[in-house]
N, C-alpha and C positions, 0 to 999 in steps of 0.2 A: 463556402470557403470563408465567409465573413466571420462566422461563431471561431474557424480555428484561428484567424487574427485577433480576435479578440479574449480569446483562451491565450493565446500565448503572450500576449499584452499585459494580460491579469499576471500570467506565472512571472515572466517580468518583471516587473512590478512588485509583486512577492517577493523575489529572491532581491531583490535592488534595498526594500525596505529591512530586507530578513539582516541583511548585512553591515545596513547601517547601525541597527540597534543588540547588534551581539557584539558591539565593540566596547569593552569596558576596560575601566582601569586597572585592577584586582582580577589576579588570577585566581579561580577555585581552585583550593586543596583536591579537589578531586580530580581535576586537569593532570597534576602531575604527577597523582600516584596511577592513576590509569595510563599513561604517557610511560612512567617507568616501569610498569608491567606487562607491557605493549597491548594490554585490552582496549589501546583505544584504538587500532587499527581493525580489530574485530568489528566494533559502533562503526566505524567508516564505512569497512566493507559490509556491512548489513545491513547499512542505510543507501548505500549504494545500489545492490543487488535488487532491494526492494522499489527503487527509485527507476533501474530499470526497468522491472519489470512492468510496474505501471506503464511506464511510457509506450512498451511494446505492445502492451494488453491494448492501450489507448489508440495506437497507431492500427491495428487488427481490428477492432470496431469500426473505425472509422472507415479503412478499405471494405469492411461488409458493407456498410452504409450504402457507400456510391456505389456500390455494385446493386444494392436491394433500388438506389434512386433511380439507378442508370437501367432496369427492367422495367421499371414501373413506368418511367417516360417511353418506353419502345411499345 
């Protein structure tokens, strides 16, 4: 249980720094033509979709785990 506080500590941490340094002053050209062609909600939901699915691949490992621990100790 200590590796998944400290997994999620890390990703924390990640998204904390992710956000402080995607703040600029200048908007990219390419922001608004994907914006007005609505391709950027596609980028969102396919970053999304794949973002879940890690996390449920990741959360499924983990339940085999303690299941392969929780035999090994018996």
């Amino acid at each position: 249980m200590n590796n998944m506080k400290k997994f999620i500590a890390v990703i924390l941490l990640f998204v904390c720094s992710a956000a402080a340094f995607a703040q600029s002053a200048a908007t990219p050209i390419m922001d608004d033509e994907m914006r007005s062609s609505g391709k950027i909600y596609v980028v969102i939901g396919t970053i999304a979709i794949v973002f879940i699915g890690i996390t449920i691949y990741l959360f499924a490992i983990d339940r085999r785990l303690k299941k392969i621990e929780k035999e090994n100790k018996d």
